[in-house]
Legacy VTK file of the C-alpha trace (Angstrom):
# vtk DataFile Version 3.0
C-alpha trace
ASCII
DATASET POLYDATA
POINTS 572 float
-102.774 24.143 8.779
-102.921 20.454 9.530
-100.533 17.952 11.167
-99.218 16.701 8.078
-98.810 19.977 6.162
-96.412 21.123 9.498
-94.726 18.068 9.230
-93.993 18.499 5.245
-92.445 22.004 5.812
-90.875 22.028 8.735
-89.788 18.322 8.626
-88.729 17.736 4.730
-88.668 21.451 3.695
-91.336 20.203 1.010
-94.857 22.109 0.356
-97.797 21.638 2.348
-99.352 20.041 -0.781
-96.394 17.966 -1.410
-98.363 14.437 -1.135
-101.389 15.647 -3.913
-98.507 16.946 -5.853
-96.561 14.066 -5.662
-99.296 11.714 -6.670
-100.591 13.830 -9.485
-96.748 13.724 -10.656
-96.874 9.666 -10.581
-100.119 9.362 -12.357
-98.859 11.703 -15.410
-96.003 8.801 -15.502
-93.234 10.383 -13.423
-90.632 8.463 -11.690
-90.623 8.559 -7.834
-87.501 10.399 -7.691
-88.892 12.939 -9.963
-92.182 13.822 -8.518
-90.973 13.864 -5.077
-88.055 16.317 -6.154
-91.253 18.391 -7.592
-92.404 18.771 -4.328
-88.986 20.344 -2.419
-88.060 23.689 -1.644
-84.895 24.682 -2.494
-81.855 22.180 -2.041
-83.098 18.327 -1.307
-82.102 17.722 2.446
-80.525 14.238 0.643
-78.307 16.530 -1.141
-76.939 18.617 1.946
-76.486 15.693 4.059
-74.657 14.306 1.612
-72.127 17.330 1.950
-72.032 16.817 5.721
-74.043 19.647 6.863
-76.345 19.779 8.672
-79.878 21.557 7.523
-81.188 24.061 9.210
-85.484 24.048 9.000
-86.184 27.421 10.529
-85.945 29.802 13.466
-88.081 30.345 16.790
-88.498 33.581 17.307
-90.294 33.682 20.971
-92.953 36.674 22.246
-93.640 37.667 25.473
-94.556 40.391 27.577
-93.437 41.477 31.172
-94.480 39.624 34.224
-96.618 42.915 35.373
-98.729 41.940 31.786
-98.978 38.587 32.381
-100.362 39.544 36.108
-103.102 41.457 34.481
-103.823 39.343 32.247
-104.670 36.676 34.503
-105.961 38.091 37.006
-108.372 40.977 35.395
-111.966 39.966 33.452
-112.410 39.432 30.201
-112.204 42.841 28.790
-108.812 43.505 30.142
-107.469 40.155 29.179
-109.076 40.895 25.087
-107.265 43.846 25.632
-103.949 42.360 25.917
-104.347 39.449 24.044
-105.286 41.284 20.996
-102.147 43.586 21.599
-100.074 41.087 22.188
-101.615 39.358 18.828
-100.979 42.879 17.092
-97.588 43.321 18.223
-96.284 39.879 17.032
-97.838 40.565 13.474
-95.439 44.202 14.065
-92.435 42.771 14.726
-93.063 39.839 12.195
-93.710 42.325 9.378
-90.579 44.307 10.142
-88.172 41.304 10.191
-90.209 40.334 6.615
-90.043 43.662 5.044
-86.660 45.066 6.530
-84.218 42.200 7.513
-85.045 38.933 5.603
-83.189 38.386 2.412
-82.953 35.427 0.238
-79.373 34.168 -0.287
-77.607 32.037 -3.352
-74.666 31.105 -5.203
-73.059 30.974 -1.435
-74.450 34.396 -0.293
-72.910 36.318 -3.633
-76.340 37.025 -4.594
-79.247 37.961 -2.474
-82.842 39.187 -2.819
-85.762 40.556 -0.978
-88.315 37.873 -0.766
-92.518 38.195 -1.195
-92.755 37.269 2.038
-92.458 34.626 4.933
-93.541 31.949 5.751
-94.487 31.610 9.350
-96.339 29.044 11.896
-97.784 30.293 15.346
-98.133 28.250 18.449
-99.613 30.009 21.666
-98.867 28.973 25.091
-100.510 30.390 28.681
-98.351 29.101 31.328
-94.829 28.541 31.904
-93.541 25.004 33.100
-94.374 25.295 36.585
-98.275 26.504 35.558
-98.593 29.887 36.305
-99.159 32.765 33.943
-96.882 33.185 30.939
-98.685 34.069 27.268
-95.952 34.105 24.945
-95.704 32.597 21.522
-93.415 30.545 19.179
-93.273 31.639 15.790
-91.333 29.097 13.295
-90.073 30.952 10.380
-89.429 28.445 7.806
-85.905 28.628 6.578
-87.165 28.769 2.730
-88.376 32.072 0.660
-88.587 32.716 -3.100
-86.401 34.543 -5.130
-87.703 36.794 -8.134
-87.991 33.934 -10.328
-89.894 31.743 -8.486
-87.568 29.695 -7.189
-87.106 28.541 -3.158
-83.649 29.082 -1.715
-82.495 29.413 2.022
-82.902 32.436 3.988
-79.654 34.807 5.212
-79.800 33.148 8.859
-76.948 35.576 10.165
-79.479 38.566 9.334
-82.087 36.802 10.341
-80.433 35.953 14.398
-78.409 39.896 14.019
-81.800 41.361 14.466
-83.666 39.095 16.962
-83.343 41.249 19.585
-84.325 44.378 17.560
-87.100 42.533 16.592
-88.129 42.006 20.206
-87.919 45.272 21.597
-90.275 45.888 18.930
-93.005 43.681 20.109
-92.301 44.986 23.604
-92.486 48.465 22.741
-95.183 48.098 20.548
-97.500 45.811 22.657
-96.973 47.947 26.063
-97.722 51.069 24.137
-101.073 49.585 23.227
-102.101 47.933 26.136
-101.583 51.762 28.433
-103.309 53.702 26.214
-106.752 51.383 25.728
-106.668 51.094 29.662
-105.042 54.049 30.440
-102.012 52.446 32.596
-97.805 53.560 32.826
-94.887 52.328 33.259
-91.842 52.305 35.511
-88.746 50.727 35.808
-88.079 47.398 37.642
-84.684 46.527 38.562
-84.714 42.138 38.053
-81.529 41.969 38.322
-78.166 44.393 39.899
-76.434 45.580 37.505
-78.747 45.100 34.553
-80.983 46.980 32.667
-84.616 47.320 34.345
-87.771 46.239 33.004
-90.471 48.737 32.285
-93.453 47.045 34.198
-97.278 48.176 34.650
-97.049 50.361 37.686
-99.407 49.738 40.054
-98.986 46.003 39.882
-97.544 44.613 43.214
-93.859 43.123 43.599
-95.828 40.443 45.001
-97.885 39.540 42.428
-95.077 39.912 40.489
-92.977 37.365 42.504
-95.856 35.182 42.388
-96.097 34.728 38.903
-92.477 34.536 38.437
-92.010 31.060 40.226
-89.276 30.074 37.528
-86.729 33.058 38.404
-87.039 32.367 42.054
-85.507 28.329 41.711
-82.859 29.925 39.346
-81.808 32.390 41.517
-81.473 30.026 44.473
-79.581 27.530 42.362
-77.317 30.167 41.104
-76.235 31.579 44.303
-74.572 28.184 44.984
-73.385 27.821 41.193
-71.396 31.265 42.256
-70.042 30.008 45.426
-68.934 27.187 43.517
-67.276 29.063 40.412
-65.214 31.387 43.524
-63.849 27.975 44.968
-62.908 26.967 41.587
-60.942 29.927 40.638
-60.463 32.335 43.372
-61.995 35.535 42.023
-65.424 36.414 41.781
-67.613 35.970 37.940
-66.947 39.054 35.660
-70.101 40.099 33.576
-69.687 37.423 30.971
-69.081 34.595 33.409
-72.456 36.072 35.419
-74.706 35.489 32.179
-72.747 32.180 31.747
-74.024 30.605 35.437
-77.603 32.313 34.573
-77.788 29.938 31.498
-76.573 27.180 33.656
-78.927 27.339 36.310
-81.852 27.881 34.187
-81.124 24.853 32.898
-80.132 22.876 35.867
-83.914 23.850 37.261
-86.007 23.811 34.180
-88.767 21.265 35.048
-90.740 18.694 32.323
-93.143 20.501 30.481
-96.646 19.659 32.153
-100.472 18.536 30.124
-101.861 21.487 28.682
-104.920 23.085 30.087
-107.573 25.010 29.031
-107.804 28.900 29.330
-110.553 29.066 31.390
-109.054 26.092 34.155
-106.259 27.986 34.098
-107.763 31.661 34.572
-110.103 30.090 37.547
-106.968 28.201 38.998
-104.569 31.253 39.056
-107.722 33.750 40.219
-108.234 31.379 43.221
-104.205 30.819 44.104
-103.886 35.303 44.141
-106.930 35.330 46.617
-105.576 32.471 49.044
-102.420 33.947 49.330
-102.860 37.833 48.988
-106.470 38.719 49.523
-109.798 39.309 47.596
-108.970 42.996 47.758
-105.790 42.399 46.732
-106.975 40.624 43.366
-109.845 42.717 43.066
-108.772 46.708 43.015
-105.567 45.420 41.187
-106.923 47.258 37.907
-108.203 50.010 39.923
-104.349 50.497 41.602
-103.014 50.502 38.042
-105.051 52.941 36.346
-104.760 55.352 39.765
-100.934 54.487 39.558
-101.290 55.386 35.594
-102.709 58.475 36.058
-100.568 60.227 38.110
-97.437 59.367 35.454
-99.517 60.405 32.655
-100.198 63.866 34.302
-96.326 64.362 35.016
-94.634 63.221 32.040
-95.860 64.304 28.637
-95.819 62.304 25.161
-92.546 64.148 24.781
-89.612 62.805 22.981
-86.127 65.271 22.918
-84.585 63.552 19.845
-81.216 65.489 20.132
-80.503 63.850 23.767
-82.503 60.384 22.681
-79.451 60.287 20.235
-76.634 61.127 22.663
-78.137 58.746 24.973
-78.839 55.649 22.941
-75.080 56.352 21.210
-73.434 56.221 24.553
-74.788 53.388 25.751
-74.488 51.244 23.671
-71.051 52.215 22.760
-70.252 52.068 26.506
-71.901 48.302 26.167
-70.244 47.126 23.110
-67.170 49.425 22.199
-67.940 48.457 18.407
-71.512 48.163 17.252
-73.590 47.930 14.131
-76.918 49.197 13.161
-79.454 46.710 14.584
-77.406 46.875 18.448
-78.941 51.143 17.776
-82.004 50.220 16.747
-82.987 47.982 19.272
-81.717 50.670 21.835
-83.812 53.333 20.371
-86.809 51.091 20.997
-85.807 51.017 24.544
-85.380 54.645 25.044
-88.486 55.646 23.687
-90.076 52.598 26.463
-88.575 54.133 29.279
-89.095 57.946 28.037
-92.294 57.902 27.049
-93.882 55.269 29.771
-96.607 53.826 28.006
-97.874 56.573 26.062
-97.896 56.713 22.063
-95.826 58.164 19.475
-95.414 58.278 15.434
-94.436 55.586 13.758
-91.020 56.119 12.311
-89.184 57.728 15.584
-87.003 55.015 16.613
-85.631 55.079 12.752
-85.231 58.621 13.095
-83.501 58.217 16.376
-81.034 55.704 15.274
-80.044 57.289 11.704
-79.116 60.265 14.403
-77.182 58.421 16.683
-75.489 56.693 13.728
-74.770 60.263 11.694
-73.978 62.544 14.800
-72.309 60.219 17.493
-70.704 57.655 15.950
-67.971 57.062 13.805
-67.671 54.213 11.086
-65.085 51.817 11.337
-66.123 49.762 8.027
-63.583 50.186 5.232
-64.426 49.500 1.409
-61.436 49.183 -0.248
-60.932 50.401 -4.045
-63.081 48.613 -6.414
-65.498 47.330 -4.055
-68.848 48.004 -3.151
-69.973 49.314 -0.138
-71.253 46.327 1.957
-74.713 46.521 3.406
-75.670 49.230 5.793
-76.515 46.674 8.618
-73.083 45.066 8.171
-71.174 48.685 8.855
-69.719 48.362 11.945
-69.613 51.802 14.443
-67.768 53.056 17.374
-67.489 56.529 19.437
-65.410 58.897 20.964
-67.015 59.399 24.140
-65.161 59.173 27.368
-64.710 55.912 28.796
-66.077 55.129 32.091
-63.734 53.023 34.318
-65.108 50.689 36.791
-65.806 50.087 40.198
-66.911 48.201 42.929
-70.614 47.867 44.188
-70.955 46.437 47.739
-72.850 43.839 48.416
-76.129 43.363 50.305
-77.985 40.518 52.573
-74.757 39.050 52.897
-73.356 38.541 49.496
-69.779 39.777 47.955
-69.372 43.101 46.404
-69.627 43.060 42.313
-67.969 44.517 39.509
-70.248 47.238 38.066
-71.737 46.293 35.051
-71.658 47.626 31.453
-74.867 48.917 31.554
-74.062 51.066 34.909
-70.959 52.634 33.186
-73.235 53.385 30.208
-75.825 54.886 32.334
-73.377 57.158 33.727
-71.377 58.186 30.651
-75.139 58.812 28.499
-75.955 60.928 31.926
-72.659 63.347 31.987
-72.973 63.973 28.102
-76.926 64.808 28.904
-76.432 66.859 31.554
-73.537 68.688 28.907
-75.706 69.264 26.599
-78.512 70.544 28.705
-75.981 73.195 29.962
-74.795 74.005 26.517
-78.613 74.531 24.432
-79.559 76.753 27.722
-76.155 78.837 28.073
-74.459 78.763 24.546
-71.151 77.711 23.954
-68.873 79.831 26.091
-65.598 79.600 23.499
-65.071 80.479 20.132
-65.310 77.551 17.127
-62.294 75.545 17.009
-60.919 76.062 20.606
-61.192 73.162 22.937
-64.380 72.794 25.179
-64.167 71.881 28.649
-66.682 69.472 28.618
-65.646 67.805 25.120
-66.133 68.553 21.618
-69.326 66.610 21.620
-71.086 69.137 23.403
-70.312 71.963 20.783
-71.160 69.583 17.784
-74.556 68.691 20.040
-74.992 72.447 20.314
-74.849 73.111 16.417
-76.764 69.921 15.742
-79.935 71.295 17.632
-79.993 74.882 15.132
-79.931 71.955 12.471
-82.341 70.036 14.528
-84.893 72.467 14.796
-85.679 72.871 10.708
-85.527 69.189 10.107
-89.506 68.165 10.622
-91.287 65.973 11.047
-89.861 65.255 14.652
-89.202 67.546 16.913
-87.950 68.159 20.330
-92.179 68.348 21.881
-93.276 65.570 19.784
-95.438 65.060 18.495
-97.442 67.806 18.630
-96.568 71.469 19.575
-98.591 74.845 19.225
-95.719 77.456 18.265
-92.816 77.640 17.090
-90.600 78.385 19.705
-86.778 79.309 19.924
-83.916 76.217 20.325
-83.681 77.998 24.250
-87.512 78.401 24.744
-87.866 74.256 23.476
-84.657 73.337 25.336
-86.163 75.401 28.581
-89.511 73.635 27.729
-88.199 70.169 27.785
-85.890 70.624 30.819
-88.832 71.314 32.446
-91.231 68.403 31.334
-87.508 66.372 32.574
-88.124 67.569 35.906
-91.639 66.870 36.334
-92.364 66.096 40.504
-93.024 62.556 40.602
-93.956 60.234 43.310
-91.040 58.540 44.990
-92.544 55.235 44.111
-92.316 55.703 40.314
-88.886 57.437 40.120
-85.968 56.001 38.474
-86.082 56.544 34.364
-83.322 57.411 32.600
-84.839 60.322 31.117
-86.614 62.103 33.714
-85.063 64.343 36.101
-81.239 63.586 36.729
-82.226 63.550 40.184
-84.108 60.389 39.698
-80.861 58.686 38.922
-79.249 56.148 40.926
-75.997 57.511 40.711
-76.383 61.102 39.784
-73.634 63.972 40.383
-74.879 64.918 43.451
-74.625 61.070 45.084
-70.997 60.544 43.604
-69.537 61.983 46.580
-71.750 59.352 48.557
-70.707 56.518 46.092
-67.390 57.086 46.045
-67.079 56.730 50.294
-69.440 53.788 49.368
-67.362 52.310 46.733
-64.234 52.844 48.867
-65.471 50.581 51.579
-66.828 47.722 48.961
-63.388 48.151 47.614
-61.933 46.748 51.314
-64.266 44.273 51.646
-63.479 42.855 48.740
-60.164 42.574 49.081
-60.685 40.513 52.638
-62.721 38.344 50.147
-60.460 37.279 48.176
-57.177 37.407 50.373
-56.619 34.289 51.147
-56.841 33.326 54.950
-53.693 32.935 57.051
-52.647 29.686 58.435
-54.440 29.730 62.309
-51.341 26.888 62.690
-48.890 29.521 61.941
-48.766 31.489 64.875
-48.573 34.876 63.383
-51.214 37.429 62.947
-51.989 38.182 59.524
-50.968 41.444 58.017
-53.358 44.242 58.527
-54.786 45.739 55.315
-53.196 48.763 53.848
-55.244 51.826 54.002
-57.761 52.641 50.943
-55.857 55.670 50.073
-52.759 53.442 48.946
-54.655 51.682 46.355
-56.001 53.679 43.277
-59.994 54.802 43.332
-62.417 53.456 41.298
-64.142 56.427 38.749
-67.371 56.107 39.273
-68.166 58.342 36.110
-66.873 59.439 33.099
-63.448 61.004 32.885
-63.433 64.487 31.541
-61.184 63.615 28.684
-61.901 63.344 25.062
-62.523 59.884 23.074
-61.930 56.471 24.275
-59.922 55.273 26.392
-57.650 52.225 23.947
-57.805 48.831 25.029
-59.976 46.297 27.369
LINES 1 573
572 0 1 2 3 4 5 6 7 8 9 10 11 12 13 14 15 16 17 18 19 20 21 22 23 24 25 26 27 28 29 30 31 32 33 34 35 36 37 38 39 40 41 42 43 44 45 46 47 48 49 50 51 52 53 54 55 56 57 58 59 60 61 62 63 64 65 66 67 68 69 70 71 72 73 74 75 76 77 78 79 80 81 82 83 84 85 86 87 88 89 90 91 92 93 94 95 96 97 98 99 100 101 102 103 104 105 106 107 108 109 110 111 112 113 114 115 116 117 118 119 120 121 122 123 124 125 126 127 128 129 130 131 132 133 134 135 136 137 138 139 140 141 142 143 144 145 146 147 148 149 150 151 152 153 154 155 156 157 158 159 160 161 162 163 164 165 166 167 168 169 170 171 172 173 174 175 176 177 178 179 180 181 182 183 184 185 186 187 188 189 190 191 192 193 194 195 196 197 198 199 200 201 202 203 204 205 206 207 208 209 210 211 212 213 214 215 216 217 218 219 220 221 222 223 224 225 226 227 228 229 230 231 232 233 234 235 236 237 238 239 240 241 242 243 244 245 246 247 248 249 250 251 252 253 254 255 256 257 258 259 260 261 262 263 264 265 266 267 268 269 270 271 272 273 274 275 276 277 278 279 280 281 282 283 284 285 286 287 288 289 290 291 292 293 294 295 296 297 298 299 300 301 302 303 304 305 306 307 308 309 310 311 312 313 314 315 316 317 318 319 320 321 322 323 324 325 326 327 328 329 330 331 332 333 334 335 336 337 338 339 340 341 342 343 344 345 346 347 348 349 350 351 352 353 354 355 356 357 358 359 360 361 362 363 364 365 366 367 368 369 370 371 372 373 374 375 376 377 378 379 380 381 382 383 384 385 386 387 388 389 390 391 392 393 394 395 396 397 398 399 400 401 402 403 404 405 406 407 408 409 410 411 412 413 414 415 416 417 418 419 420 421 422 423 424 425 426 427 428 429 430 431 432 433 434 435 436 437 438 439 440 441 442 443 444 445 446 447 448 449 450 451 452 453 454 455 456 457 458 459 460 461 462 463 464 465 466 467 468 469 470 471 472 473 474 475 476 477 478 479 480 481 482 483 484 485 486 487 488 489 490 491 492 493 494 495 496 497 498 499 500 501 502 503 504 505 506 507 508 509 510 511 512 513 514 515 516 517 518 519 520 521 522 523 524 525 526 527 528 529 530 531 532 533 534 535 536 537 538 539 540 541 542 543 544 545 546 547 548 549 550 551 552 553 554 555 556 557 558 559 560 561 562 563 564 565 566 567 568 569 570 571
């Protein structure tokens, strides 16, 4: 597509033949007006100025992998980088033909009516290196804000679809394009903390944090600047940022350090460039057995942890966390989640298309409860407007201490969800191997959502295609024999080094049952220091001491976990 035909549709919203059009239009005797109005799609951008809006030409949705990708990518030959180029070509085309077949809708007569449209229309720009020149393939695709209806006719897109499922549509491409790229080299995956507090990144293991920190120039000037962006926001209001206010300075100080964008360079400069930087400051052996390193690395977590996905605990666990994340949810917030679960289960190896659907519609049908009500008359509204909740246990905060210096934090969302999806796991586990131990209808000690799980699995196991070894199994075995089975592929032996998934062995966890007792004396003592933070100091003018802090055991614990009580805890 040229220059011009770019500019006509994502400048005027007019086709990309709009000028031989037009002048075809003249020559037949139109009037100006008339053959240029030929030439629009949809509404005339005249015509919505003129209503003081503002038009809207289309949406960037933005691919990329993880910096472990990008390291290979650079620094391997030519047959790893075809490798991930063409799966990070494949996995765009995924995720683009998902958000065209399953979320994009044509909207008119102001959003009354809607329709599915043929398709999308859809302009590609690649880049290879991020503003400071180092390795970053990702790339822009402008979906033009313009479909056709049934008839024929152009009319805007639904754009709060369109943005609900952006990040579903991204956990897509990840999923997809990391799945790809480990099984044509044979690599794995395992979990990368980036930042406390927040979920990991599943990275290429084998590729060093150095590398890693090498690449990622970009993060290392925003963490600097936000350190003193924090310092500032405590002066400012005398308490440290809560989670919000903590994604809030991120923003900022991405933007406060987000240099001029530099003359593009060829492929080849660049690959020669970044090959030569890697050797100067790690090594030739470094750079060289980096491949080698991964597929060893690879290996070993593709002999421990089978192409295994439980679906009854993928449900449980995507459910509570993101209910633990968002209290009230919709459809595309499971989705997405799914798609991460079966990234960090499954560590780079393949499964059958279809599974994080299958997930989700479980999560949605078993562990959640709809909130949505239709009153008489009307129709239901769409499924992906249907908002959800639960009625798991709500995990309370605490207190994480700090290191290298810094204050302690408030834990996170995401570390109350991991501990509430890891107490209802760890349930169910005990239930499918021991049975319930009282009759239906009495209450559970554990919660009602353990029996329900417990029934659910019977139901489970005669509802092909996916079960509990999947995707392929050579019996049929008993719900005990398969839970047994998969308790034991859970607690696979793996090297320390790769340790830390969600679903593998409980042990594995960060904060797991058996380290509570060592995270609550831990939280205890980040509970004191933060309260010398943020007392304010006494007067050294005064002449009187300051009052000695009252012992822990006067102020009330943080729960580091789930409390044993049914449903959720009301308010914020």
């Amino acid at each position: 597509m040229s220059e011009r035909e770019l500019e006509l549709l994502y400048g005027e919203l007019r086709g990309p033949d709009a000028d031989r059009i037009e002048r075809e239009r003249l020559a037949d005797g139109d009037t100006p007006e008339k053959a240029r109005r030929a030439t629009v799609l949809g509404q005339p951008l005249d015509e919505i100025e003129q209503r003081g809006a503002i038009p809207l030409f289309g949406f960037d949705f933005t691919f990329r992998a993880q910096a472990s990708l990008m390291v290979l990518w650079a620094l391997g030959d030519e047959t790893v980088r075809r490798v991930i180029e063409t799966a990070h070509e494949r996995a765009i085309e995924t995720a683009l033909r998902w958000v065209e077949e399953e979320v994009a809708e044509v909207r008119w007569s102001s959003g009354r009516e809607r329709a599915k449209p043929p398709g999308l229309i859809v302009a590609a720009f690649r880049h290879y290196e991020n503003r400071d020149g180092f390795p970053l393939l990702h790339d822009h695709c402008l979906i033009l804000n313009r479909a056709q209806r049934p008839d024929g006719s152009w009319y805007a897109l639904d754009t709060r679809r369109l943005l609900r499922n952006v990040v579903a549509a991204g956990t897509l491409y990840t999923l997809t394009m990391t799945t790809e790229v480990c099984e044509e080299l044979g690599l794995g995956t395992v979990p990368r903390e980036v930042t406390p507090g927040l979920r990991p990144v599943m990275e290429i293991a084998g590729v060093d944090q150095e590398l890693i920190d090498w690449s990622s120039t970009r993060r290392q000037r925003i963490e600097e600047a936000l350190e003193s962006i924090t310092a500032q926001y405590v002066q400012d209001h005398g308490r440290l940022p809560d989670e919000r206010a903590r994604h809030g300075l991120g923003w900022w100080a991405a933007q406060d350090t987000r240099p001029a964008k530099k003359t593009p360079k060829r492929l080849e400069q660049l690959r020669a460039w970044w090959k030569v930087s890697a050797i100067l400051n790690f090594g030739q052996e470094m750079v060289d057995g980096l491949l080698d390193r991964c597929r060893a690395a690879g290996a070993a977590i593709r002999a421990r942890v089978s192409p295994r996905v439980d679906t009854v605990l993928a449900a449980v666990d995507v459910a509570a966390i993101v209910y633990t994340v968002r209290r009230v949810f919709n459809r595309h917030h499971i989705l997405a989640e799914a798609r991460r679960h079966l990234l960090e289960t499954l560590r780079g190896r393949a499964f059958a298309p279809g599974l994080d659907t299958y997930i989700t519609d479980k999560a949605l049908t078993r562990h959640s409860r709809r909130l949505t009500v239709v009153r008489g008359g009307r129709p239901d509204p769409a499924p992906e407007l249907l908002s959800y909740t639960g009625d798991f246990a709500w995990p309370k905060r605490w207190w994480i201490a700090g290191t290298d210096g810094k204050p302690p934090r408030e834990s996170s969302r995401y570390e109350r969800a991991q501990l509430a999806s890891l107490a209802l796991q760890n349930a169910i586990r005990a239930a499918r191997t021991t049975g319930p131990t009282v009759p239906d209808g009495a209450p559970a000690a554990t919660g009602t959502t353990v029996l329900t799980e417990h029934r659910d699995q019977d139901e489970h196991d005669q509802a092909p295609p996916y079960a509990v070894d999947h995707p392929g199994r050579d019996a049929a075995l008993t719900p005990k024999q398969r839970a047994e089975a998969t308790q034991a592929h859970l607690q696979a032996a793996m090297p320390e080094e790769y340790l830390g998934g969600r679903t593998t062995d409980p042990a594995t966890w960060l904060r797991t049952p058996e380290n509570l007792a060592r995270f609550a004396k831990f939280t205890l003592e980040a509970e004191a220091r933060r309260r010398l933070f943020e007392r304010p100091q006494p007067d050294p003018d005064a002449g009187t001491d300051a009052p000695a802090p009252a012992p822990a055991d006067q102020h009330q614990r943080p729960n580091p976990g789930p409390g044993p009580s049914k449903g959720a805890t009301p308010g914020r």
